[in-house]
Backbone as XML, in Angstrom:
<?xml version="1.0"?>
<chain id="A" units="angstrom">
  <residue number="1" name="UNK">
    <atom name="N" x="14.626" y="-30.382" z="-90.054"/>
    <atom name="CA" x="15.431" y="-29.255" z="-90.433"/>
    <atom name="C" x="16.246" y="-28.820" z="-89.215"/>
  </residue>
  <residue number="2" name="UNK">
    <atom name="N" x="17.502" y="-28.761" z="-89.183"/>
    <atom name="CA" x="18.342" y="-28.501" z="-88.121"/>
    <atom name="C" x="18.183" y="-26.894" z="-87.748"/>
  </residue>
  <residue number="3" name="UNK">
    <atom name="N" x="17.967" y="-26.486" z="-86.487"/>
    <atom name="CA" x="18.027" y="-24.996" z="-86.399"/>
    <atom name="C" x="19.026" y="-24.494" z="-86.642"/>
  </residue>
  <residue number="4" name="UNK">
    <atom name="N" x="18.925" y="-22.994" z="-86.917"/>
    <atom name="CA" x="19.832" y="-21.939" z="-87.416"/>
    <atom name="C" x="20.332" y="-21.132" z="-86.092"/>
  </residue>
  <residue number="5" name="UNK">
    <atom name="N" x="21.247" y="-20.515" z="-85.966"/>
    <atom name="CA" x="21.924" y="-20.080" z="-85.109"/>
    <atom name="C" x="20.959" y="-18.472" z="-85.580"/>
  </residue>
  <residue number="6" name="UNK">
    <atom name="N" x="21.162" y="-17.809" z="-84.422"/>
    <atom name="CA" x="20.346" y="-16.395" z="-84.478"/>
    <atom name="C" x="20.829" y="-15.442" z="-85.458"/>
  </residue>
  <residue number="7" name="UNK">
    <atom name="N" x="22.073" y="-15.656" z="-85.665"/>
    <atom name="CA" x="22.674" y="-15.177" z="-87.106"/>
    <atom name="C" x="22.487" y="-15.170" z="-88.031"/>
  </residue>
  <residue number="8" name="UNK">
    <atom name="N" x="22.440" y="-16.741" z="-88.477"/>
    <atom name="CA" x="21.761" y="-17.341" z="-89.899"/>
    <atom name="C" x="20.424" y="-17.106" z="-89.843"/>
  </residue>
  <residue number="9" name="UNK">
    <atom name="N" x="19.340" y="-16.657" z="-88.514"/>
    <atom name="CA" x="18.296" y="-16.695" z="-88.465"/>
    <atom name="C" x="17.705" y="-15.232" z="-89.256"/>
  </residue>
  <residue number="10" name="UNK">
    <atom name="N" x="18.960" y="-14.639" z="-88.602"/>
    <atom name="CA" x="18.883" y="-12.739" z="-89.147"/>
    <atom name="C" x="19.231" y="-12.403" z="-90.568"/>
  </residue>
  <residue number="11" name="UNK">
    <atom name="N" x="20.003" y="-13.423" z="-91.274"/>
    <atom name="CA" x="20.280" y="-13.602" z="-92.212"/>
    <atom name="C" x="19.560" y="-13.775" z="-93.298"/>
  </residue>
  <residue number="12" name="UNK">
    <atom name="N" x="18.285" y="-14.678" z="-92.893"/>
    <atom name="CA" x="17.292" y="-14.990" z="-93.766"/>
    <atom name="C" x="16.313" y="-14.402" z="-93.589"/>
  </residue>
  <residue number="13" name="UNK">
    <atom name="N" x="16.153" y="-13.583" z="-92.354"/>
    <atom name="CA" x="15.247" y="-12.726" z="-92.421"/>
    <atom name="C" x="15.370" y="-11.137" z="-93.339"/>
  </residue>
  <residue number="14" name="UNK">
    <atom name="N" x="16.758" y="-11.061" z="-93.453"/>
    <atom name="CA" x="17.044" y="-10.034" z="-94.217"/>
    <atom name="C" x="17.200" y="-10.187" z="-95.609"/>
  </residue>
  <residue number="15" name="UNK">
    <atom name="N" x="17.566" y="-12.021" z="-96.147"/>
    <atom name="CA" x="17.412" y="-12.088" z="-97.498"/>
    <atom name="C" x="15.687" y="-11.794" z="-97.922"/>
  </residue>
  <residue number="16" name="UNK">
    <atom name="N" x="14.918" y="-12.376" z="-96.600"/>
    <atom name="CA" x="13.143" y="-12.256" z="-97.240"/>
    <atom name="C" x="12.807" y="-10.768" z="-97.432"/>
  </residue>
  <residue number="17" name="UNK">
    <atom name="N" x="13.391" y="-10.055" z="-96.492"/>
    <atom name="CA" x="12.866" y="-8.573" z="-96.584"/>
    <atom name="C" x="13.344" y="-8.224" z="-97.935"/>
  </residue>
  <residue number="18" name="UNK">
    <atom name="N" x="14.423" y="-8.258" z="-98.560"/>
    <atom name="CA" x="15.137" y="-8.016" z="-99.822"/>
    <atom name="C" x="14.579" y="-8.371" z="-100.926"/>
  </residue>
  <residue number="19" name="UNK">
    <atom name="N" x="13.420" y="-9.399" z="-100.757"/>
    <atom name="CA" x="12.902" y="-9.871" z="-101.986"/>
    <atom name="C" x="11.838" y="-8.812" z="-102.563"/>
  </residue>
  <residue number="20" name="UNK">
    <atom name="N" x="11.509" y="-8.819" z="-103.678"/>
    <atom name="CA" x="10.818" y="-7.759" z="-104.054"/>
    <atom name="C" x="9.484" y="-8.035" z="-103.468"/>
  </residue>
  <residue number="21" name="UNK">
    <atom name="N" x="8.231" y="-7.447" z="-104.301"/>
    <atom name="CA" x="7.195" y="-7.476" z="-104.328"/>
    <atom name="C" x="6.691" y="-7.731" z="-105.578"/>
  </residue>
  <residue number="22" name="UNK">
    <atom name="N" x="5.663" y="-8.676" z="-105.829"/>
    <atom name="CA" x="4.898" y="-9.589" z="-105.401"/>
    <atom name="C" x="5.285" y="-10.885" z="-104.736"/>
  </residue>
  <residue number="23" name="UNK">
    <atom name="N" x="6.643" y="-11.085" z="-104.875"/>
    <atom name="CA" x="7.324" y="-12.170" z="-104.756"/>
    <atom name="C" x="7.653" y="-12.982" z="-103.331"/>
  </residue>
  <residue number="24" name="UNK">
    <atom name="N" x="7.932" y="-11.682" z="-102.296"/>
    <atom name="CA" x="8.175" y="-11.884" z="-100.814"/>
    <atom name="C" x="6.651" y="-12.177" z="-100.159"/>
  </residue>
  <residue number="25" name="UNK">
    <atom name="N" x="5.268" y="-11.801" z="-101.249"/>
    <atom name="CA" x="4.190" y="-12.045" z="-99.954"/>
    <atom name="C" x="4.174" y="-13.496" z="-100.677"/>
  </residue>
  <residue number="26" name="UNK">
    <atom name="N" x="4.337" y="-13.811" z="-102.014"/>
    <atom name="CA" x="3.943" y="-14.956" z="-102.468"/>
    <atom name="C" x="4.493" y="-16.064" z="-101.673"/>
  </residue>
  <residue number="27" name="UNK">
    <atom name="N" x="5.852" y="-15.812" z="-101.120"/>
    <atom name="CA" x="7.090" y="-16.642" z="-100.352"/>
    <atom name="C" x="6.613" y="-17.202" z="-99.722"/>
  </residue>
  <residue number="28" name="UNK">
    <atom name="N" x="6.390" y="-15.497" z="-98.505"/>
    <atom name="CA" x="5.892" y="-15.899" z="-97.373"/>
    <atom name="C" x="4.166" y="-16.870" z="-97.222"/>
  </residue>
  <residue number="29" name="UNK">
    <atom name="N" x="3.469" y="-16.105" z="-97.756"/>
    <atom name="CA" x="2.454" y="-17.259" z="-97.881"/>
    <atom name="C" x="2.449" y="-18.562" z="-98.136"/>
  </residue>
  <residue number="30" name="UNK">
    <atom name="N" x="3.648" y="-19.082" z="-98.907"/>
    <atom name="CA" x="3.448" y="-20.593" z="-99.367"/>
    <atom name="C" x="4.329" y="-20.530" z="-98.017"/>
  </residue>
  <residue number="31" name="UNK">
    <atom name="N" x="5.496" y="-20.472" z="-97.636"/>
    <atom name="CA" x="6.093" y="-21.024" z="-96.695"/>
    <atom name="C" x="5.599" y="-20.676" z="-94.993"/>
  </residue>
  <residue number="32" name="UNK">
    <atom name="N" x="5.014" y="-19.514" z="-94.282"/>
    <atom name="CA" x="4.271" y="-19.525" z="-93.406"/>
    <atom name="C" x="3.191" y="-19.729" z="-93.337"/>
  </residue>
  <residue number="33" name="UNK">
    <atom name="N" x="2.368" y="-19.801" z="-94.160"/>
    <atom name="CA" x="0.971" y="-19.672" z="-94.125"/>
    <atom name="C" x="0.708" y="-21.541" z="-94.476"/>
  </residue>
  <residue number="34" name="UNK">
    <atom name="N" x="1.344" y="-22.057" z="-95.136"/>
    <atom name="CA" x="1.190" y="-23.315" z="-95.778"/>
    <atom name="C" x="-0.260" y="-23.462" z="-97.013"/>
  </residue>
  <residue number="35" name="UNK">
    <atom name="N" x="-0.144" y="-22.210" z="-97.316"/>
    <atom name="CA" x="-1.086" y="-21.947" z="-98.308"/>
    <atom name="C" x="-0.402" y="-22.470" z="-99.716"/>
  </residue>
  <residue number="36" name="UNK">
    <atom name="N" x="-1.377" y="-23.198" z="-100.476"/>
    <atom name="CA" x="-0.747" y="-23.870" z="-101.797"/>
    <atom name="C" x="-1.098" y="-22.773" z="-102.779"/>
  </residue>
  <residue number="37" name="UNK">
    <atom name="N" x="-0.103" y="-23.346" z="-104.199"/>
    <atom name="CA" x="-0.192" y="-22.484" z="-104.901"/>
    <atom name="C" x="-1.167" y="-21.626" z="-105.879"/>
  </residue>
  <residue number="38" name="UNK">
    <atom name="N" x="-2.865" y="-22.655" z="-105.872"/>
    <atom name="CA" x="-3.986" y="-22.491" z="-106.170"/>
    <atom name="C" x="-4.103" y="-21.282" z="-105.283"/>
  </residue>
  <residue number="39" name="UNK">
    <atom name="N" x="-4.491" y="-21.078" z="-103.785"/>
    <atom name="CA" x="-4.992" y="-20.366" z="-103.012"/>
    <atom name="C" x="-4.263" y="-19.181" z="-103.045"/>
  </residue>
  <residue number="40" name="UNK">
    <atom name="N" x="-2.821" y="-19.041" z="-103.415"/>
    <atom name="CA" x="-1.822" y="-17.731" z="-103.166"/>
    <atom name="C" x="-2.382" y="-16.882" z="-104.940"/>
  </residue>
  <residue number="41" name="UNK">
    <atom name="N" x="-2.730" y="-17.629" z="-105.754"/>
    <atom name="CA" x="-2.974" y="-17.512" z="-107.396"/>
    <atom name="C" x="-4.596" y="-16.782" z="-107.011"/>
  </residue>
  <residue number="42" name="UNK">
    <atom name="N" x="-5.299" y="-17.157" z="-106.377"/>
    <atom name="CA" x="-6.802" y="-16.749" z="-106.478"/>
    <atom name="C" x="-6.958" y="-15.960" z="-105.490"/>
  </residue>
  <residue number="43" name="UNK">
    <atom name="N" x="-5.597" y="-15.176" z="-104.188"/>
    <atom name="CA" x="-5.760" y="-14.101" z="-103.410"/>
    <atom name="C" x="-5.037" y="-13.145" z="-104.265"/>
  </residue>
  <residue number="44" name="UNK">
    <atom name="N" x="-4.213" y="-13.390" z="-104.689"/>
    <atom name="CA" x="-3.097" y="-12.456" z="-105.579"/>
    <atom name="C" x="-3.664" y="-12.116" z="-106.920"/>
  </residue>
  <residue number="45" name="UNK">
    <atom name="N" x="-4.515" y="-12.461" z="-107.467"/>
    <atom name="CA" x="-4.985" y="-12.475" z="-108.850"/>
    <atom name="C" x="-3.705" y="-13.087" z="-110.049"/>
  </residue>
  <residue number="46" name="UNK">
    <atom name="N" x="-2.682" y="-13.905" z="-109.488"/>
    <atom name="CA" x="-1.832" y="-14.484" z="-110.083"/>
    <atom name="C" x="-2.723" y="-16.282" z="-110.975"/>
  </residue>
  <residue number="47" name="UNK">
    <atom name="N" x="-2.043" y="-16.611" z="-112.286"/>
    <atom name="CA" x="-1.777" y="-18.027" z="-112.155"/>
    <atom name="C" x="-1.063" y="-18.789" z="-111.354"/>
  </residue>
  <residue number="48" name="UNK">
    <atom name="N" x="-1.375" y="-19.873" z="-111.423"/>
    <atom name="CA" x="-0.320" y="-21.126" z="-110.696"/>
    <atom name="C" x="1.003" y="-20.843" z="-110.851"/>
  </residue>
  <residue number="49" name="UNK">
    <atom name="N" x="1.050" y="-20.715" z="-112.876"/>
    <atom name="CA" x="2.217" y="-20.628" z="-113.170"/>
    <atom name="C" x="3.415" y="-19.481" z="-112.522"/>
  </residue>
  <residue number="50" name="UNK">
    <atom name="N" x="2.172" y="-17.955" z="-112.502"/>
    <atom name="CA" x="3.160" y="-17.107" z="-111.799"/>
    <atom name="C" x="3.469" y="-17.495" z="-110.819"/>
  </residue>
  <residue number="51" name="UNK">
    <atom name="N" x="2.621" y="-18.227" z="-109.842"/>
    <atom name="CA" x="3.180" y="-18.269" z="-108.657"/>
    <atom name="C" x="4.375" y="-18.551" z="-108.355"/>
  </residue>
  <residue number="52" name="UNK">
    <atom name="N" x="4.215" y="-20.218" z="-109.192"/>
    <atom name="CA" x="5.567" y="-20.984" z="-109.393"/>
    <atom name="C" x="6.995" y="-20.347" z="-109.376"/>
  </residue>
  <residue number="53" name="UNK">
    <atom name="N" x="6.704" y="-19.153" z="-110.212"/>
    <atom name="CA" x="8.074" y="-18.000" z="-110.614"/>
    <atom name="C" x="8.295" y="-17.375" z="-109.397"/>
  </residue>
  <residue number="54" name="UNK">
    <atom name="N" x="7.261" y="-16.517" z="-108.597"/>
    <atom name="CA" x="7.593" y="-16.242" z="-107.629"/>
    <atom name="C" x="8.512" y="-17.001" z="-106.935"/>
  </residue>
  <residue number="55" name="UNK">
    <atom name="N" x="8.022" y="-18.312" z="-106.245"/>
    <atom name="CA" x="8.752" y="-19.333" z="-105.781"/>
    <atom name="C" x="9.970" y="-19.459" z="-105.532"/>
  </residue>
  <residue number="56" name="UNK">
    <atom name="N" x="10.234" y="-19.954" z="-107.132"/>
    <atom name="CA" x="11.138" y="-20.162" z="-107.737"/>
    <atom name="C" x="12.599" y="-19.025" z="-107.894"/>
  </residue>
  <residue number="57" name="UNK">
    <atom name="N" x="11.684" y="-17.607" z="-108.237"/>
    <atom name="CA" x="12.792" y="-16.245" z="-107.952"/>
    <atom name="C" x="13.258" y="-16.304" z="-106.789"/>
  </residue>
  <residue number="58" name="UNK">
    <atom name="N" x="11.898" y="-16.756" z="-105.606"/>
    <atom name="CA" x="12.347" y="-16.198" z="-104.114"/>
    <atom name="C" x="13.351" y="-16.872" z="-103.749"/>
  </residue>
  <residue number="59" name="UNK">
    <atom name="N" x="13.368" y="-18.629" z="-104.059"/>
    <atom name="CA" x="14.400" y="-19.117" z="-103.461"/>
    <atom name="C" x="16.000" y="-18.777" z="-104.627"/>
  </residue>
  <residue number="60" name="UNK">
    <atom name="N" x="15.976" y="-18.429" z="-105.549"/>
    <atom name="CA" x="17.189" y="-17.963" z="-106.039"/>
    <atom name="C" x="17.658" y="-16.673" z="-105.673"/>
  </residue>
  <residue number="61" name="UNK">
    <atom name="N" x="17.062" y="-15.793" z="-105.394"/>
    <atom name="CA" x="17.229" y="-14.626" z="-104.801"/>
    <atom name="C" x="18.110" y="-14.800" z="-103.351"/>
  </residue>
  <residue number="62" name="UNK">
    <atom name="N" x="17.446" y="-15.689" z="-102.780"/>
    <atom name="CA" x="17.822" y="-15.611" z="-101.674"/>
    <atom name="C" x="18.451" y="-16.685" z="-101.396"/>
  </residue>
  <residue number="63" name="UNK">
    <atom name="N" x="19.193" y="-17.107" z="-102.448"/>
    <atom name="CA" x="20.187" y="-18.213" z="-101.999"/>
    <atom name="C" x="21.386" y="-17.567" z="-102.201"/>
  </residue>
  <residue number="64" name="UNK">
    <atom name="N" x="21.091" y="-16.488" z="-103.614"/>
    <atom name="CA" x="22.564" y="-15.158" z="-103.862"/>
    <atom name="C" x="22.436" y="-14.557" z="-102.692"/>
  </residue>
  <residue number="65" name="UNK">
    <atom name="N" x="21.256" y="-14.338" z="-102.160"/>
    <atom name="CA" x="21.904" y="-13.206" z="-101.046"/>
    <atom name="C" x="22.536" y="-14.043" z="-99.597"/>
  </residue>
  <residue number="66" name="UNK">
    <atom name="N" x="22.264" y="-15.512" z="-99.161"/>
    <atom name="CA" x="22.990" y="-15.698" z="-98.667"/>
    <atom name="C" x="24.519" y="-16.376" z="-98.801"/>
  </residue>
  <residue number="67" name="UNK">
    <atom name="N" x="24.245" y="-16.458" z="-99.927"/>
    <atom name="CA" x="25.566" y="-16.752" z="-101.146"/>
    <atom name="C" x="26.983" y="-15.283" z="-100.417"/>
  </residue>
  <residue number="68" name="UNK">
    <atom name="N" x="26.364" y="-14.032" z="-100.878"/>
    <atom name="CA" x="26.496" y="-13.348" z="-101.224"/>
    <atom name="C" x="27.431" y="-12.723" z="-99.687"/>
  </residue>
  <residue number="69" name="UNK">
    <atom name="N" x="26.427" y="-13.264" z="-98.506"/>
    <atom name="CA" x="26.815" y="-12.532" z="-97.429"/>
    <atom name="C" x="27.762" y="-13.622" z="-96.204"/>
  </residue>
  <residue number="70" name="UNK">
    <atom name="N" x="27.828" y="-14.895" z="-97.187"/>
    <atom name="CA" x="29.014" y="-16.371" z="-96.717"/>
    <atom name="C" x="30.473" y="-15.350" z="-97.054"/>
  </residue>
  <residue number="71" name="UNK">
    <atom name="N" x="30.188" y="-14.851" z="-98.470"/>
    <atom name="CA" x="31.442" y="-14.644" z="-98.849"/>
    <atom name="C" x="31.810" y="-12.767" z="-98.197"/>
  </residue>
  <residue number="72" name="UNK">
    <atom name="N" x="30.917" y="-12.449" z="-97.505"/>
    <atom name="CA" x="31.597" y="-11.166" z="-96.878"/>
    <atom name="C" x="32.049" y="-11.615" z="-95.709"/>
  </residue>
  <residue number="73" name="UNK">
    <atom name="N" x="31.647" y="-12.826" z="-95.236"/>
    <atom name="CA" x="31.674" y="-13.365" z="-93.979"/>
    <atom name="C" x="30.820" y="-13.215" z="-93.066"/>
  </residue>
  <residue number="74" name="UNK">
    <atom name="N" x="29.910" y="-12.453" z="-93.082"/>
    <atom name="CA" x="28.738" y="-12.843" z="-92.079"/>
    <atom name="C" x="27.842" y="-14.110" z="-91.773"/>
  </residue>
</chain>
């Protein structure tokens, strides 16, 4: 994965903060923690399936929001 410039770095740190809740710890857990989606389902009291949605919202969420902030120009 090529690094991000401290910009794009601030960028995605502000699309994760933006994500709601349950959705941003679900994120962050699968993607920092490297926790799978069994283990995030049986701390969260979620299914797999929700998890999946989480996931799935987080990275659409936050592909509009950096969608969103290409086209203000930041």
């Amino acid at each position: 994965m090529p690094s991000l410039s401290p910009a794009k770095r601030q960028r995605m740190r502000d699309a994760i903060e933006a994500l709601p809740e349950p959705t941003r710890t679900v994120y962050l857990a699968h993607l920092l923690q490297g926790d799978d989606y069994t283990q995030i389902g049986a701390r969260e009291g979620l299914t797999v399936r929700e998890v999946e949605r989480h996931i799935a919202d987080a990275i659409l969420l936050i592909d509009r929001f950096l969608l969103g902030a290409a086209e203000r120009g930041q």
